[in-house]
Gaussian input, Z-matrix of N, CA and C with variables (Angstrom, degrees):
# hf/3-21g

backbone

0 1
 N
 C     1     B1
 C     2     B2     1     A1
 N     3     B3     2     A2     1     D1
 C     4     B4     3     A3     2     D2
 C     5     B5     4     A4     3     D3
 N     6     B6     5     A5     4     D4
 C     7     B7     6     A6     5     D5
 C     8     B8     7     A7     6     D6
 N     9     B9     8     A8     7     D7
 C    10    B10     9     A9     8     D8
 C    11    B11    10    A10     9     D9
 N    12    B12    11    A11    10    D10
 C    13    B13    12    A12    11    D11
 C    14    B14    13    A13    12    D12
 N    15    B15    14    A14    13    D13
 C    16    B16    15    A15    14    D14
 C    17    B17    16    A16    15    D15
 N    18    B18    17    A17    16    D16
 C    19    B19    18    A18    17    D17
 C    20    B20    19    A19    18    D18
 N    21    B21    20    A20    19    D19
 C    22    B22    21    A21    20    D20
 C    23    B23    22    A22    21    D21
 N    24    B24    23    A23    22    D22
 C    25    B25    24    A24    23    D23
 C    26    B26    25    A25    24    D24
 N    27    B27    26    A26    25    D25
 C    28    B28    27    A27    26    D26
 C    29    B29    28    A28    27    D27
 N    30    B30    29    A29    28    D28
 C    31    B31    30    A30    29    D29
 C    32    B32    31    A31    30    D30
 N    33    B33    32    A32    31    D31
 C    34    B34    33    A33    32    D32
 C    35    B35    34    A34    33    D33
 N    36    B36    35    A35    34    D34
 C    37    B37    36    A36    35    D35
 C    38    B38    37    A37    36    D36
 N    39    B39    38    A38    37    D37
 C    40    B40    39    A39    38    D38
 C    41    B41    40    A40    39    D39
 N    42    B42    41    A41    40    D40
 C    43    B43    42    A42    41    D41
 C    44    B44    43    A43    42    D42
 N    45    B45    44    A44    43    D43
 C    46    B46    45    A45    44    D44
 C    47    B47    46    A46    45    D45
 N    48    B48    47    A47    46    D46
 C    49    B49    48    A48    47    D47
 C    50    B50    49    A49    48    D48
 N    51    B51    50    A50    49    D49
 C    52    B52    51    A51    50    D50
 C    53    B53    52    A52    51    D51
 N    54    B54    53    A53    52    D52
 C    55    B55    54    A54    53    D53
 C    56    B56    55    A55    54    D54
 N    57    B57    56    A56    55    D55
 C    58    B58    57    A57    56    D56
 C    59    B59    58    A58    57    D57
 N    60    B60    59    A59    58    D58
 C    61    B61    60    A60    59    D59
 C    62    B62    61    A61    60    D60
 N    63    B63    62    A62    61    D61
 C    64    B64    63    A63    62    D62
 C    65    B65    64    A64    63    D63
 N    66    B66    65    A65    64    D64
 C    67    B67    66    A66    65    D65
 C    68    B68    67    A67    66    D66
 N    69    B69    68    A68    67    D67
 C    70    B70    69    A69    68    D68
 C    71    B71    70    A70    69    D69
 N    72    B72    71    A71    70    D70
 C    73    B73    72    A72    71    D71
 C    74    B74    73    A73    72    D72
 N    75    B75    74    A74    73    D73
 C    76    B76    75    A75    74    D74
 C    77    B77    76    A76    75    D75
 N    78    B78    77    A77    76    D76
 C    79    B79    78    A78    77    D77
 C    80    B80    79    A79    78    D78
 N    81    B81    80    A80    79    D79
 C    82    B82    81    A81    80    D80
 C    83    B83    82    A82    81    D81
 N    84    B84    83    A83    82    D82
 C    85    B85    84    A84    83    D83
 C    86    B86    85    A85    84    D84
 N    87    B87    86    A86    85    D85
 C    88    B88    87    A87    86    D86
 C    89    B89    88    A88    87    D87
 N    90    B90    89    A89    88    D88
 C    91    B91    90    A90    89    D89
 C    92    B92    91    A91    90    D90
 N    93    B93    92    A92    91    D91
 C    94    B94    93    A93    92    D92
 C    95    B95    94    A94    93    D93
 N    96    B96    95    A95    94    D94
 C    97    B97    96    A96    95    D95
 C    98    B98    97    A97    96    D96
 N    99    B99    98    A98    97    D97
 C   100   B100    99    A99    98    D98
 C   101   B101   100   A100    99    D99
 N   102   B102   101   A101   100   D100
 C   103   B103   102   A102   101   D101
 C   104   B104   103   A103   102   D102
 N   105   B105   104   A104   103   D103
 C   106   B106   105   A105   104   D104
 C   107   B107   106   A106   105   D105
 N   108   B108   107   A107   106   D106
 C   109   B109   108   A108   107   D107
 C   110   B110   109   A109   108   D108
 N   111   B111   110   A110   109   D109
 C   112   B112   111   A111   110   D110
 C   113   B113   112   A112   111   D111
 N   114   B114   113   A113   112   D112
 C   115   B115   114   A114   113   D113
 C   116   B116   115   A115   114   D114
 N   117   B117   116   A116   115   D115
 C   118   B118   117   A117   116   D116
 C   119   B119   118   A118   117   D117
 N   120   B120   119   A119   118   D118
 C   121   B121   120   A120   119   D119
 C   122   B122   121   A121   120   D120
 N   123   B123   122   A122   121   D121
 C   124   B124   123   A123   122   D122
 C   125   B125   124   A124   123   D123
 N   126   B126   125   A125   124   D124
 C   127   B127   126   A126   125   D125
 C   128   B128   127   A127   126   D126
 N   129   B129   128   A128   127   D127
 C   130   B130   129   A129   128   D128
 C   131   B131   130   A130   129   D129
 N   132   B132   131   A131   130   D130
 C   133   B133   132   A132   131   D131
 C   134   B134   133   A133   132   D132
 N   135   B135   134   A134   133   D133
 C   136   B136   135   A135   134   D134
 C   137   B137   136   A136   135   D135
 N   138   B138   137   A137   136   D136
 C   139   B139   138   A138   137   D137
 C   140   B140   139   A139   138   D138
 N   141   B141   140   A140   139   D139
 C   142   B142   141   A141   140   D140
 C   143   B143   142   A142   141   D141
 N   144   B144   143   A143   142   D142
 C   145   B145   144   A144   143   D143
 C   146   B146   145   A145   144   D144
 N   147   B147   146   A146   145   D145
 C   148   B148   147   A147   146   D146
 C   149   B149   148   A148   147   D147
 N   150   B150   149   A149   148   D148
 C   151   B151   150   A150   149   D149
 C   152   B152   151   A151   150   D150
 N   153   B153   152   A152   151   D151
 C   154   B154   153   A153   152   D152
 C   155   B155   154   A154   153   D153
 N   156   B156   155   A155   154   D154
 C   157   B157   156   A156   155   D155
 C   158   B158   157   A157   156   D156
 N   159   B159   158   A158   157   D157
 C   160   B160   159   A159   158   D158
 C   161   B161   160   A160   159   D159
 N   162   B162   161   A161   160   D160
 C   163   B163   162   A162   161   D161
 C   164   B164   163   A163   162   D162
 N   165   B165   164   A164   163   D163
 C   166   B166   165   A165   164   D164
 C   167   B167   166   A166   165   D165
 N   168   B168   167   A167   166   D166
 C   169   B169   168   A168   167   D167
 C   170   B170   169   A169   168   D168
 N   171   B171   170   A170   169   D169
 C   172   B172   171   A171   170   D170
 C   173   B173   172   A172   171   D171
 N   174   B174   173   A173   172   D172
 C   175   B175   174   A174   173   D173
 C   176   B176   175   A175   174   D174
 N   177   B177   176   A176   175   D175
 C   178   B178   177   A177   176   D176
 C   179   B179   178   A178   177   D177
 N   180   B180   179   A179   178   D178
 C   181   B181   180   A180   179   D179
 C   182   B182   181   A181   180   D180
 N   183   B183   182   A182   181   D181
 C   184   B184   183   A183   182   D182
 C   185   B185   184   A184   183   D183
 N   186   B186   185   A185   184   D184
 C   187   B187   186   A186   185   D185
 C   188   B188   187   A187   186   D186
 N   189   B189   188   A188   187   D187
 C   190   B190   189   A189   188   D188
 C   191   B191   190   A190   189   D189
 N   192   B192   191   A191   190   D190
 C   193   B193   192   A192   191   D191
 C   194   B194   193   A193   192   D192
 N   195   B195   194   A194   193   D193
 C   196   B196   195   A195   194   D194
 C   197   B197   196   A196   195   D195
 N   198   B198   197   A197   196   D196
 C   199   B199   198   A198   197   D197
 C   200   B200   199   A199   198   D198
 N   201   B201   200   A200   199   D199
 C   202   B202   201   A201   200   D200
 C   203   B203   202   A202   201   D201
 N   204   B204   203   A203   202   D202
 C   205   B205   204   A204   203   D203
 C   206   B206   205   A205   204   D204
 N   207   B207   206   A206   205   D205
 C   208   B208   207   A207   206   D206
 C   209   B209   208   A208   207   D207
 N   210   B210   209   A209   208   D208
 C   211   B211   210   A210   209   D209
 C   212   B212   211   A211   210   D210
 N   213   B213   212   A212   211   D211
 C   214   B214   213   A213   212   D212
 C   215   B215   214   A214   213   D213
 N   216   B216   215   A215   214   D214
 C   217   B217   216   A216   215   D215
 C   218   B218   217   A217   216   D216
 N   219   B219   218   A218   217   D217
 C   220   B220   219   A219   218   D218
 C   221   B221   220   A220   219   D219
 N   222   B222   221   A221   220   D220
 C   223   B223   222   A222   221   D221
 C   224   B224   223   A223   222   D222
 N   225   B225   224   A224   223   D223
 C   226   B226   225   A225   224   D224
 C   227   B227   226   A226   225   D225

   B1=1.4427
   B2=1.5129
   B3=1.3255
   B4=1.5175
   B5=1.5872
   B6=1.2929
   B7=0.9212
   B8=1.6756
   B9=1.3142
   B10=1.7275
   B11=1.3155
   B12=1.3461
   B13=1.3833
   B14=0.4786
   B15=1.9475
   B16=1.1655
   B17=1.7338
   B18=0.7815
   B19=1.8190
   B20=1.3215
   B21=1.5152
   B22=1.5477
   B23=1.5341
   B24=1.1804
   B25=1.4500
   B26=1.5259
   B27=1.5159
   B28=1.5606
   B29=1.7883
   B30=0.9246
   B31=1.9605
   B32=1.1937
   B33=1.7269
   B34=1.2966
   B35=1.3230
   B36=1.3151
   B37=1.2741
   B38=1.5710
   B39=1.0295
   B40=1.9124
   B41=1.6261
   B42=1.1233
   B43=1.7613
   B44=1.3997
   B45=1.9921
   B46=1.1319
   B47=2.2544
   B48=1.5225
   B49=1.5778
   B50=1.2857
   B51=1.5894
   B52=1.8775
   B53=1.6304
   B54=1.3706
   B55=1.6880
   B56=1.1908
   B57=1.3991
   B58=1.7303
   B59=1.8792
   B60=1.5835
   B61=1.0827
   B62=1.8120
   B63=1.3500
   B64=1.7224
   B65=1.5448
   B66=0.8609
   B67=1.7962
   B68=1.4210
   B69=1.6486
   B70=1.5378
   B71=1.6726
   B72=1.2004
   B73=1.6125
   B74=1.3574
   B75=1.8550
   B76=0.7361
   B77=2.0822
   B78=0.6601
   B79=1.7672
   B80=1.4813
   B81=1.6360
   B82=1.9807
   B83=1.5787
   B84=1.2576
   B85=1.4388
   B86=1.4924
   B87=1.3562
   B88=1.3499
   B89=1.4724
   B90=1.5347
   B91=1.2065
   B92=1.9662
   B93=1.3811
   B94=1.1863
   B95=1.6107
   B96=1.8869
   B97=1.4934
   B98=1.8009
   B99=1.5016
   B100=1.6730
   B101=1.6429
   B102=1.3296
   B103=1.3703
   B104=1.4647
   B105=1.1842
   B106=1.7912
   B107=1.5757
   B108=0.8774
   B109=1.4796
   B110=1.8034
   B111=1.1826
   B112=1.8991
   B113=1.4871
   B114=1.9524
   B115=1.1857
   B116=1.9782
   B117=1.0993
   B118=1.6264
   B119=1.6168
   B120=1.5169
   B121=1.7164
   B122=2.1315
   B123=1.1070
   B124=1.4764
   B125=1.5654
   B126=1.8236
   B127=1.3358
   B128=1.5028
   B129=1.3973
   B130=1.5840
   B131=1.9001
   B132=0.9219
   B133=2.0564
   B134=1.6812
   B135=1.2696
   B136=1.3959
   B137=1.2503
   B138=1.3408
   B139=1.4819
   B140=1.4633
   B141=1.5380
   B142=1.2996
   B143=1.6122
   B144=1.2761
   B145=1.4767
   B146=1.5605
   B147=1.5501
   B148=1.5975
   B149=1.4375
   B150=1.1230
   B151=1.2355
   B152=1.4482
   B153=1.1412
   B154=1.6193
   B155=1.7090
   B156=1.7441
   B157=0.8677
   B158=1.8188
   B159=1.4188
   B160=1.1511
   B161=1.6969
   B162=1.1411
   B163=1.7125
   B164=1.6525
   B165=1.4540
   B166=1.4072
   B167=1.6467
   B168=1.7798
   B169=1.3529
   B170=1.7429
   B171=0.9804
   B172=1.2250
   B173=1.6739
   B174=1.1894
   B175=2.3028
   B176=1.2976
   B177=1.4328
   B178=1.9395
   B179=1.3905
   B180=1.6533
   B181=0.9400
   B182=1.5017
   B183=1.5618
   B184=1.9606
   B185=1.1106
   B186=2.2717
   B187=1.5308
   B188=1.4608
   B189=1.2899
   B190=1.6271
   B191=1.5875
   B192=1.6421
   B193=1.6505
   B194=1.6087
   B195=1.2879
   B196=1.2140
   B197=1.5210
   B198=1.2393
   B199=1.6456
   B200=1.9681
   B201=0.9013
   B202=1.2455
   B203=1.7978
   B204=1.4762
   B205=1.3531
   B206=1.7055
   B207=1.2127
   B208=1.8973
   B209=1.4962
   B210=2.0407
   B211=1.8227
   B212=1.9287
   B213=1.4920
   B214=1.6964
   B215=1.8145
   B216=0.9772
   B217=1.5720
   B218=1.5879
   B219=1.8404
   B220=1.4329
   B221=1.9165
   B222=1.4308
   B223=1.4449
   B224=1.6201
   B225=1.3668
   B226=1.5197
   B227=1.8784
   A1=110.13
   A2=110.51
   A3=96.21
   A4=142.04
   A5=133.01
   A6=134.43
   A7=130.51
   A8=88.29
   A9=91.91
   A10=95.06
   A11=154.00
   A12=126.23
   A13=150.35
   A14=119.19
   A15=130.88
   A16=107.57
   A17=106.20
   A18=109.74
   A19=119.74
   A20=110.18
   A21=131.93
   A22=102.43
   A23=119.11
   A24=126.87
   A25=123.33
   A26=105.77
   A27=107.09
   A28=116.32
   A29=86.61
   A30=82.34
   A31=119.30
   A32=99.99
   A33=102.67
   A34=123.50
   A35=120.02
   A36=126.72
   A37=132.41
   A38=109.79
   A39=116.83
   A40=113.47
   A41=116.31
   A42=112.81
   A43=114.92
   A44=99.02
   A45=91.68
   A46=141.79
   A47=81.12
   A48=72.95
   A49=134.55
   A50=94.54
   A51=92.28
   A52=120.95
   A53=108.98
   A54=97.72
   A55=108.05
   A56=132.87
   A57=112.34
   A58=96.25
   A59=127.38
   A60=136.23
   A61=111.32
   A62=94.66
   A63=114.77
   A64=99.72
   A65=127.60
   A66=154.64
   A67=93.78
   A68=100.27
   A69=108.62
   A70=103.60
   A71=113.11
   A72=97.08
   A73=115.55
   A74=124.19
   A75=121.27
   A76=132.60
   A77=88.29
   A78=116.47
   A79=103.23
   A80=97.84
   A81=118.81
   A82=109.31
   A83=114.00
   A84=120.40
   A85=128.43
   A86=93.99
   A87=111.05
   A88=135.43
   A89=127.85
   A90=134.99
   A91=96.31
   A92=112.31
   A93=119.08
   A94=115.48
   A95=87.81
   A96=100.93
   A97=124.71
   A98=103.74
   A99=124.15
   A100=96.03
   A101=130.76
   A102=129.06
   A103=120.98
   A104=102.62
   A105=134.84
   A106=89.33
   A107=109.36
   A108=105.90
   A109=110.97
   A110=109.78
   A111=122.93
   A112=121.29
   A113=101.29
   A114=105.89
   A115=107.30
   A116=112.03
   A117=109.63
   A118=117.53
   A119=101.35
   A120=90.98
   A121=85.96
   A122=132.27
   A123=118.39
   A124=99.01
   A125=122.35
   A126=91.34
   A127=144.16
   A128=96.98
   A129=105.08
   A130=116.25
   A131=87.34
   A132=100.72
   A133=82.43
   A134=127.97
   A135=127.68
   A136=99.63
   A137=134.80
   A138=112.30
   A139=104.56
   A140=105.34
   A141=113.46
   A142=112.33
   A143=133.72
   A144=124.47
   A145=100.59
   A146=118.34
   A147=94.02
   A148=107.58
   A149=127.97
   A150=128.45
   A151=126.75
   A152=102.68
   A153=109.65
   A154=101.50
   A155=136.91
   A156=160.47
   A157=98.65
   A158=119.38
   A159=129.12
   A160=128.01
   A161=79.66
   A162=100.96
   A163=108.08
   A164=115.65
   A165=114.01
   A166=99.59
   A167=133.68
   A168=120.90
   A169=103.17
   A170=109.91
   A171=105.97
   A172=96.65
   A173=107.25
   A174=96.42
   A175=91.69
   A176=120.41
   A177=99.01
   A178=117.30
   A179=108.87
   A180=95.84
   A181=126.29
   A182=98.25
   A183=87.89
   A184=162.30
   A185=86.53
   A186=71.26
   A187=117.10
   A188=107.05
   A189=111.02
   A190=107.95
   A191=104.16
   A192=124.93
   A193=91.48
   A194=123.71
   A195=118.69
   A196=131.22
   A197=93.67
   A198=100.19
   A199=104.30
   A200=114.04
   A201=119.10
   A202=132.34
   A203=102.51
   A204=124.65
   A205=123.99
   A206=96.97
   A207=104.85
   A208=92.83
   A209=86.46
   A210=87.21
   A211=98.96
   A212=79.29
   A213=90.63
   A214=108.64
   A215=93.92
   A216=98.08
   A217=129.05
   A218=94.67
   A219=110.81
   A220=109.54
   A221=110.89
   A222=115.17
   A223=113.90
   A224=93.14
   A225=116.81
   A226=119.00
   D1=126.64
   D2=163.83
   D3=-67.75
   D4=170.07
   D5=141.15
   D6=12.62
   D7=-78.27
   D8=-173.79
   D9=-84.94
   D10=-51.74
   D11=167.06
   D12=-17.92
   D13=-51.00
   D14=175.77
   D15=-70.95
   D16=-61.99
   D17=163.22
   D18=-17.67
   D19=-73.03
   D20=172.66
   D21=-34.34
   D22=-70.16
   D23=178.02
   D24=-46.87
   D25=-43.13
   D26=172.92
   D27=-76.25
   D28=-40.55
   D29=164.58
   D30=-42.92
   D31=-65.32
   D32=-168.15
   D33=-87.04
   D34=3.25
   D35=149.66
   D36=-78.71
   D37=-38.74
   D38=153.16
   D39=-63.86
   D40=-21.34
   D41=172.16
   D42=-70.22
   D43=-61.31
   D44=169.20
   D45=-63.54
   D46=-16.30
   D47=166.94
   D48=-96.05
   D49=-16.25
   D50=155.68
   D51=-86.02
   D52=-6.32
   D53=157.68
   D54=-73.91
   D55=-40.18
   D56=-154.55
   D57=-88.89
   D58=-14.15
   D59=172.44
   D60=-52.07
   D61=-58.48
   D62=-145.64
   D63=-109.85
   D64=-43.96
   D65=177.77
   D66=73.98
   D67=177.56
   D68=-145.56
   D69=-76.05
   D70=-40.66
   D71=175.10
   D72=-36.74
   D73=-70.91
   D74=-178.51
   D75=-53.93
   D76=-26.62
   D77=172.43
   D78=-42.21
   D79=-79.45
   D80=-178.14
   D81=-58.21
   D82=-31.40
   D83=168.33
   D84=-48.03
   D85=-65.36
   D86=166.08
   D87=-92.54
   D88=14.90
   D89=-135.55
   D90=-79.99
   D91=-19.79
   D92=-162.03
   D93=-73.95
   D94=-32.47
   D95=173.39
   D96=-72.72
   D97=-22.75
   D98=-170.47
   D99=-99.67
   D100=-27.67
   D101=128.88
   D102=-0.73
   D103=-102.44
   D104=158.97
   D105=-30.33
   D106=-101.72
   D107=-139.27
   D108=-49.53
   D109=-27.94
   D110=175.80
   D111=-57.97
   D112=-34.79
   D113=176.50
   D114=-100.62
   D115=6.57
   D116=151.60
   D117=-89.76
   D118=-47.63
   D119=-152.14
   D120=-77.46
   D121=-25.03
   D122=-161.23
   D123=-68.32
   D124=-48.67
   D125=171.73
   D126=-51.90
   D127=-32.88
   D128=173.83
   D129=-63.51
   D130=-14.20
   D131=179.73
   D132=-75.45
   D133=-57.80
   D134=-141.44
   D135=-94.72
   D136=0.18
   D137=-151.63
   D138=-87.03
   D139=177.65
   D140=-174.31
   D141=102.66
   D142=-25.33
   D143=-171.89
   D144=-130.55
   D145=171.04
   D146=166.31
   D147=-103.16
   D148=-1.77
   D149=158.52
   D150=-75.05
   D151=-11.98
   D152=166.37
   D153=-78.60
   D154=-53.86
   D155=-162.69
   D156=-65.94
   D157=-45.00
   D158=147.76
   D159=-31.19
   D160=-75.78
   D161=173.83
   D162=-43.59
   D163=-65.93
   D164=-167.45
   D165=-62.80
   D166=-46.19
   D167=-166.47
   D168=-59.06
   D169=-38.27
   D170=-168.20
   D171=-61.05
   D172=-45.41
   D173=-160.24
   D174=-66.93
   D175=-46.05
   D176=174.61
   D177=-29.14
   D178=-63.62
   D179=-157.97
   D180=-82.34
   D181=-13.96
   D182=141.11
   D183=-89.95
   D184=3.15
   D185=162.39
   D186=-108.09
   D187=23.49
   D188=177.17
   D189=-67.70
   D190=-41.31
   D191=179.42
   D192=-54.85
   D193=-68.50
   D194=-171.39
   D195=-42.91
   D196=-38.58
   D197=-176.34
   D198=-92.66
   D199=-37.21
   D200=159.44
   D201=-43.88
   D202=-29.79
   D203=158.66
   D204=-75.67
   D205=-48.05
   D206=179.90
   D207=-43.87
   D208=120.47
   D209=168.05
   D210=-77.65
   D211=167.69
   D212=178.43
   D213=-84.90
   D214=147.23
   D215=-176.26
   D216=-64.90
   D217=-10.47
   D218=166.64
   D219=-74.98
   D220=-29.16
   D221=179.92
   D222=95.04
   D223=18.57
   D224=164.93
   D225=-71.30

């Protein structure tokens, strides 16, 4: 698998389990804090290669897109 796949998948697999965890109010609320913590703990998942190091910048940065998208439940 490449690169962005594997990425693609880890984003959107940590999104979706803190939506069905936290639900979306809480989610958009806090997204800044699950931010932070996604783009620490995924390198440490990856470390060791630079394609692992690859892999994790990239899922940040989709799932920053991701959470950055969730409308707010106010419809803001």
């Amino acid at each position: 698998m490449g690169i962005l796949t594997v990425a693609g998948f880890t984003a959107v697999g940590y999104y979706i389990i803190l939506h069905k965890i936290l639900g979306r109010k809480y989610l958009v609320k806090t997204q800044t804090i699950w931010d932070l913590i996604f783009t620490i703990a995924v390198p440490i998942l990856f470390i060791g290669t630079f394609s692992g190091l690859a892999t994790a910048v990239i899922a940040g940065v989709i799932f920053s897109v991701l959470t950055a998208i969730t409308p707010r439940p106010d419809g803001k």
